[in-house]
C-alpha positions as CSV (number, residue, x, y, z in Angstrom):
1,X,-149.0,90.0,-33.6
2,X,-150.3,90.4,-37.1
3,X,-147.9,92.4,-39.5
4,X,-149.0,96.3,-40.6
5,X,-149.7,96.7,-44.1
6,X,-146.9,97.7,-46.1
7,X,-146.3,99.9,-48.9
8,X,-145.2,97.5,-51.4
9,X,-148.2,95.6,-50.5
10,X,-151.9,96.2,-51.8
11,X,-154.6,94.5,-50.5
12,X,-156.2,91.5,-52.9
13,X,-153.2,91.9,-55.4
14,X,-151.1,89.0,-53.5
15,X,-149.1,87.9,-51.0
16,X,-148.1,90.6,-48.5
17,X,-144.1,90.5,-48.8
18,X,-143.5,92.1,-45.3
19,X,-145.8,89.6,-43.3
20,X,-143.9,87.0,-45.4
21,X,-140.4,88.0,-44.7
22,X,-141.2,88.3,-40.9
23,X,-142.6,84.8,-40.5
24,X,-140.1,83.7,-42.8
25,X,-137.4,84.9,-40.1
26,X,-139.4,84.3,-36.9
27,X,-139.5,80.5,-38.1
28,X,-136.2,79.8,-39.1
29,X,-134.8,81.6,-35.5
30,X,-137.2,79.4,-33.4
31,X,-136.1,76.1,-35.0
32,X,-132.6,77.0,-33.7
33,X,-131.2,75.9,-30.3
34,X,-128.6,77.4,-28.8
35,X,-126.8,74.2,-28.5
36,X,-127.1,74.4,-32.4
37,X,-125.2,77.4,-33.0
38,X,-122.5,76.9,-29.9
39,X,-124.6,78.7,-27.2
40,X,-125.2,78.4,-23.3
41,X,-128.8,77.0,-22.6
42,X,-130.2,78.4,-19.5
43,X,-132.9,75.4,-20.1
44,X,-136.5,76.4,-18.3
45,X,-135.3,80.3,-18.0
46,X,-136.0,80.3,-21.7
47,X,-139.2,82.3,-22.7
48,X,-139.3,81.7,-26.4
49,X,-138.5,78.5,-28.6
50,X,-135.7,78.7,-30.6
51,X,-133.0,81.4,-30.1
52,X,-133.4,84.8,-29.3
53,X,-133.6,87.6,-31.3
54,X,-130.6,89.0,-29.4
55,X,-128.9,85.7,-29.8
56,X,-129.3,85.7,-33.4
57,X,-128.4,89.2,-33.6
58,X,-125.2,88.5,-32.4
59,X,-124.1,85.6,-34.6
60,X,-125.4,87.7,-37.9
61,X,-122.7,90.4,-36.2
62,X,-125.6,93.0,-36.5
63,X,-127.0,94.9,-33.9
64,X,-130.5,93.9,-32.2
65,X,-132.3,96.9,-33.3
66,X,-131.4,96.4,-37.2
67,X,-132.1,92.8,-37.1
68,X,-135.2,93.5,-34.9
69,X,-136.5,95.3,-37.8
70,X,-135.7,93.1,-40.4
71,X,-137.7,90.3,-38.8
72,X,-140.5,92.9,-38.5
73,X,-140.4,93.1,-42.1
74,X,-138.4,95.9,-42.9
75,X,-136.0,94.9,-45.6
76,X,-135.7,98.3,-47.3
77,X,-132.1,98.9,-47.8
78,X,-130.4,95.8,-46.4
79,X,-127.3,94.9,-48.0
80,X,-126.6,91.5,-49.5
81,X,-123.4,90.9,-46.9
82,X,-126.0,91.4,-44.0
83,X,-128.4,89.2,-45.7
84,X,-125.6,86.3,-46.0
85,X,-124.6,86.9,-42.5
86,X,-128.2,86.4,-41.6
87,X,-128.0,83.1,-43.6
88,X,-125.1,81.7,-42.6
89,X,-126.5,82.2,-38.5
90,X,-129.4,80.7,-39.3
91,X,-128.4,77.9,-41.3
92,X,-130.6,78.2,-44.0
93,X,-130.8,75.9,-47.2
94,X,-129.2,77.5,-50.4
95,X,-132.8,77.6,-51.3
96,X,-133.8,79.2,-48.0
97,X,-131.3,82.0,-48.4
98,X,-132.5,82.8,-52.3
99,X,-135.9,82.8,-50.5
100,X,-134.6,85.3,-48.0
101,X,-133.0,87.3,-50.7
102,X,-136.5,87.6,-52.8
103,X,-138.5,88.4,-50.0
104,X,-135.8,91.3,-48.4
105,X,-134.5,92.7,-51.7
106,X,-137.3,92.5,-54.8
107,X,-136.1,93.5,-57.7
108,X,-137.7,97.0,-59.1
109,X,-140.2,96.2,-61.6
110,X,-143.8,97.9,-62.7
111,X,-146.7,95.9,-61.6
112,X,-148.9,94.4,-63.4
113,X,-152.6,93.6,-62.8
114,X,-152.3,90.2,-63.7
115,X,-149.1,87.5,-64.5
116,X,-149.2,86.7,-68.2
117,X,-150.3,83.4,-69.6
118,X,-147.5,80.7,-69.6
119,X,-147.1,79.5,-73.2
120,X,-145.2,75.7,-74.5
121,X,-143.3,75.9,-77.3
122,X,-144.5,73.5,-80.0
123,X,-140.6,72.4,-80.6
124,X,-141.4,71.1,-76.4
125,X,-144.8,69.5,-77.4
126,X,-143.0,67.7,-80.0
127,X,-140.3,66.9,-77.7
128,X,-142.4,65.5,-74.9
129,X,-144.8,63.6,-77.7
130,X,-141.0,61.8,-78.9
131,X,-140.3,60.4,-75.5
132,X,-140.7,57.1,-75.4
133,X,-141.8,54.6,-72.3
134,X,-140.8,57.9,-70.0
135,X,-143.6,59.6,-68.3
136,X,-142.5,63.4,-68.7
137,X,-144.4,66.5,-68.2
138,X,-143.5,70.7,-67.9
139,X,-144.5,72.0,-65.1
140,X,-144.8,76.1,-65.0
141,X,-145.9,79.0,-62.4
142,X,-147.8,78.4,-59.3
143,X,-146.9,74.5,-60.0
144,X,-149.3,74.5,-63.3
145,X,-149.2,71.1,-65.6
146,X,-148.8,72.6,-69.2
147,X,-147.7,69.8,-71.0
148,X,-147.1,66.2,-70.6
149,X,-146.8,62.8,-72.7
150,X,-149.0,59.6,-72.8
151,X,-147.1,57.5,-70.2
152,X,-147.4,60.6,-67.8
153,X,-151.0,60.4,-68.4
154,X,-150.8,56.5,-68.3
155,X,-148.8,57.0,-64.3
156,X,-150.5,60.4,-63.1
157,X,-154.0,60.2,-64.9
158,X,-155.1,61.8,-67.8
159,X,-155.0,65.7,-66.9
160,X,-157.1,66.2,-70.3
161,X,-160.0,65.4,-68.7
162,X,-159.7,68.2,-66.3
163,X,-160.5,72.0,-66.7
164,X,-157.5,74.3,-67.6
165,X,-157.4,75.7,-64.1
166,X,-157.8,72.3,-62.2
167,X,-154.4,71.0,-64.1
168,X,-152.2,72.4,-61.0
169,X,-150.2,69.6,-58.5
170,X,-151.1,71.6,-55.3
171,X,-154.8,71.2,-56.4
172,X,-154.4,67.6,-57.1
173,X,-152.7,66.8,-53.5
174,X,-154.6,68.9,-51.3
175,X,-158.4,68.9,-52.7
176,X,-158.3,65.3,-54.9
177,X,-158.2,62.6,-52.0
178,X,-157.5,59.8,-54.9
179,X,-154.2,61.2,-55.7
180,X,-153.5,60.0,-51.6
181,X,-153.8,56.1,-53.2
182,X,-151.2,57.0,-55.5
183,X,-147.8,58.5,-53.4
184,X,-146.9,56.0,-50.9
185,X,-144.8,58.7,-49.1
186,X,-148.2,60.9,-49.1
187,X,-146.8,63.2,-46.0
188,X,-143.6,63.7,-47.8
189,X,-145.4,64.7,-51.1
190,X,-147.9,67.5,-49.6
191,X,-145.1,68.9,-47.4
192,X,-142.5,69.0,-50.6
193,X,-145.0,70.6,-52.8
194,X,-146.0,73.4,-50.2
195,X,-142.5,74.0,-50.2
196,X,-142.3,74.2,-54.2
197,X,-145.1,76.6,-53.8
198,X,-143.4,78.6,-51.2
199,X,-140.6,79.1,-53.0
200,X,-142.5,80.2,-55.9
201,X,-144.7,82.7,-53.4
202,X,-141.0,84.4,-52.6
203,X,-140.3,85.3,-55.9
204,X,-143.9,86.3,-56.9
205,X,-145.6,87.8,-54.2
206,X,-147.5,90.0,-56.5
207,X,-149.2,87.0,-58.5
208,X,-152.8,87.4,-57.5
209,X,-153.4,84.0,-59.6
210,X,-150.9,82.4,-57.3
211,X,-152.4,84.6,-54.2
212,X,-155.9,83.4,-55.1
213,X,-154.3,79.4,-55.0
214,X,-153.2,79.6,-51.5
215,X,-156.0,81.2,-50.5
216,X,-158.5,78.7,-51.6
217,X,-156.3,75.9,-50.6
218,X,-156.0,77.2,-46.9
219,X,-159.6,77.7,-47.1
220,X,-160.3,73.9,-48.3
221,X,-157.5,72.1,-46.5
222,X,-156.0,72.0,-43.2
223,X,-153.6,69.7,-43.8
224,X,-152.3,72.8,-46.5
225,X,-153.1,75.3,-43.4
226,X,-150.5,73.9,-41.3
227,X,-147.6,73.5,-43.8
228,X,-148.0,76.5,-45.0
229,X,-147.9,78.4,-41.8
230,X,-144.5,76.7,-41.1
231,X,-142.7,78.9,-44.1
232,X,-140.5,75.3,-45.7
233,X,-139.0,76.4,-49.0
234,X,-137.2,74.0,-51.0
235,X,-136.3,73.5,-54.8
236,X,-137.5,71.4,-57.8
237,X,-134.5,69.3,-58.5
238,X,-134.3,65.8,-58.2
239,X,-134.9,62.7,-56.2
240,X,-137.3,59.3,-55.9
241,X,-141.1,58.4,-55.6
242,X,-142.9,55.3,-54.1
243,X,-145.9,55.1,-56.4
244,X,-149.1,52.9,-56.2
245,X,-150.7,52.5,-59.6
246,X,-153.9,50.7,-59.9
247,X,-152.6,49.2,-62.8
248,X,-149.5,47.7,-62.6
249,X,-148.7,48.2,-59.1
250,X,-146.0,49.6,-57.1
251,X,-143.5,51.3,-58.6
252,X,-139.9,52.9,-57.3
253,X,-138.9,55.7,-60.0
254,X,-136.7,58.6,-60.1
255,X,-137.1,62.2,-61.1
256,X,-135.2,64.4,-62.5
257,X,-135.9,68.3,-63.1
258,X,-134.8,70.5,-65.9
259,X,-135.5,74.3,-65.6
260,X,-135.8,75.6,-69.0
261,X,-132.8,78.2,-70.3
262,X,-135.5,80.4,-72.3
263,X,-137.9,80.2,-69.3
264,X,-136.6,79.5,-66.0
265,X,-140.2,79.2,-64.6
266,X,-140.7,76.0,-66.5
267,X,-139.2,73.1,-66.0
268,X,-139.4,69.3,-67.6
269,X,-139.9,67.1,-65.1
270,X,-139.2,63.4,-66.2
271,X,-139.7,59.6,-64.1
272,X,-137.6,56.5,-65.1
273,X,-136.9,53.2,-63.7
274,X,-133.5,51.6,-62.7
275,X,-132.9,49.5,-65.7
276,X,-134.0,45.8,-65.2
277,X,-135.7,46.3,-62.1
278,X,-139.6,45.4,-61.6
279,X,-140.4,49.2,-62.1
280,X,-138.8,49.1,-65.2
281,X,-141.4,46.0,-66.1
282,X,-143.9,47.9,-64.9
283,X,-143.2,51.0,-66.7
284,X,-142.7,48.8,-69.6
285,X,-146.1,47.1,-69.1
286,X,-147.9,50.4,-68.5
287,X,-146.5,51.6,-72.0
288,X,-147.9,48.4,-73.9
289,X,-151.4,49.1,-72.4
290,X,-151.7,52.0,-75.2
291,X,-154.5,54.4,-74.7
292,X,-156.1,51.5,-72.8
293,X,-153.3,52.3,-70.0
294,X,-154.1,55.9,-70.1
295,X,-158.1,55.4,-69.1
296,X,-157.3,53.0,-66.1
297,X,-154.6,55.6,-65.1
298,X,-157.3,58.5,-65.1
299,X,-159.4,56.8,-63.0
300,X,-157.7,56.3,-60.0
301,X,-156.3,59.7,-59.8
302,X,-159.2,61.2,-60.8
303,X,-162.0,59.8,-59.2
């Protein structure tokens, strides 16, 4: 049953944060067995996947009615201890349970018709233009590519060549098929980046730019449809890609993440190769292509 509208909501401003904190819940409890959590199974008896709210209820230590509620999307006045409990029995993710915690307790603020241009400094333009033979790039808001160096344009494509509001990674994985020939681990990469997005829809529900995105997207895409209805949140941090460059090949690299200090809705995002390994040679190779590396890059992706 579809959520009411809520009061902190208004229509075509963004994301309605009581519909999101109830499917939120309702997710996490029904990917729960009781087996998981130390329960009796009473097998086909069961009339709802997961773990009932009753169930849950009872390992949060709250009563049925409040949690009840809650998962209704009524977070007005929850404490943080009840929110933990509620965590801890559903064995969310440290980034689950911030996501729990933005969509159940916002923090007071004015709104504001629209959310304001994200800006680079030029000290970080510098910066990213000094890095040498490492693709790098700053990624901001609703996963926005600001800023980025040549051998990120060399690996990824040249994002130059694409209108302002085209340079965003969930546009590029859901509604540019080329970028498919470029992530081996192509499943992976659209479920983590839904999950980026996700996590950026909990602390921004307001943002209509951002409210607009997944909108279009779960008009255009099916594939984003799905993922998006299963309510994964995770965290930009670090990890590894399988790439397939047209250029030079396959290519194993790692990432790392850096959220800004001044700006913690920006982060550098940087790829390097394990020293004397053939994505090292590649990454090497790639850089001594010049300019010339830049254009073969753009065209796969871009196509």
């Amino acid at each position: 049953m579809d959520a009411q509208p809520h009061p902190d909501h208004e229509p075509g401003t963004g994301l309605d944060r009581r519909a999101e904190l109830s499917e939120f819940l309702r997710t996490r409890r029904a990917r729960l067995k009781p087996e998981d959590v130390g329960l009796p199974d009473y097998g086909r008896h069961r009339r709802v996947p997961g773990l009932r709210r009753e169930e849950l209820a009872q390992l949060a230590g709250v009563s049925v009615a409040y949690y009840t509620r809650l998962e209704q999307g009524n977070g007005r006045n929850v404490s943080a201890e009840v929110l933990d409990s509620i965590a801890r029995a559903l064995r969310l993710t440290d980034a689950e349970h911030a996501h729990l915690t933005h969509l159940a307790k916002p923090k007071q603020h004015k709104k504001k018709p629209a959310a304001p241009t994200q800006h680079i400094r030029v000290a970080l333009r510098q910066l990213l233009d000094s890095i040498d033979g490492v693709p790098a790039y700053i990624v901001g808001r609703r996963s926005d590519i600001l800023a980025w160096n040549r051998m990120a344009a060399a690996l990824f494509g040249d994002w130059a060549e694409l209108p302002a509001q085209e340079r965003n990674w969930a546009r590029l994985v859901f509604l540019n098929p080329a970028y498919r020939e470029l992530f081996v681990e192509w499943d992976q990469k659209q479920s983590d980046m839904v999950s980026f997005l996700r996590m950026d829809a909990g602390c921004h529900p307001d943002d209509p730019r951002l409210s607009a995105l997944v909108g279009e997207l779960s008009l255009k895409s099916e594939e984003f449809r799905r993922l998006w209805a299963m309510h994964d949140v995770k965290e930009k941090s670090h990890g590894v890609k399988r790439l397939r460059h047209p250029l030079v090949g396959d290519l194993t690299l790692s990432f790392e993440g850096f959220r800004l200090i001044d700006d913690a809705e920006q982060s550098l995002i940087t790829y390097h190769a394990e020293p004397g390994s053939p994505s090292a040679e590649a990454l090497r190779l790639l850089a001594s292509w010049g300019r010339d590396a830049t254009h073969v890059g753009r065209t796969a992706p871009q196509a």
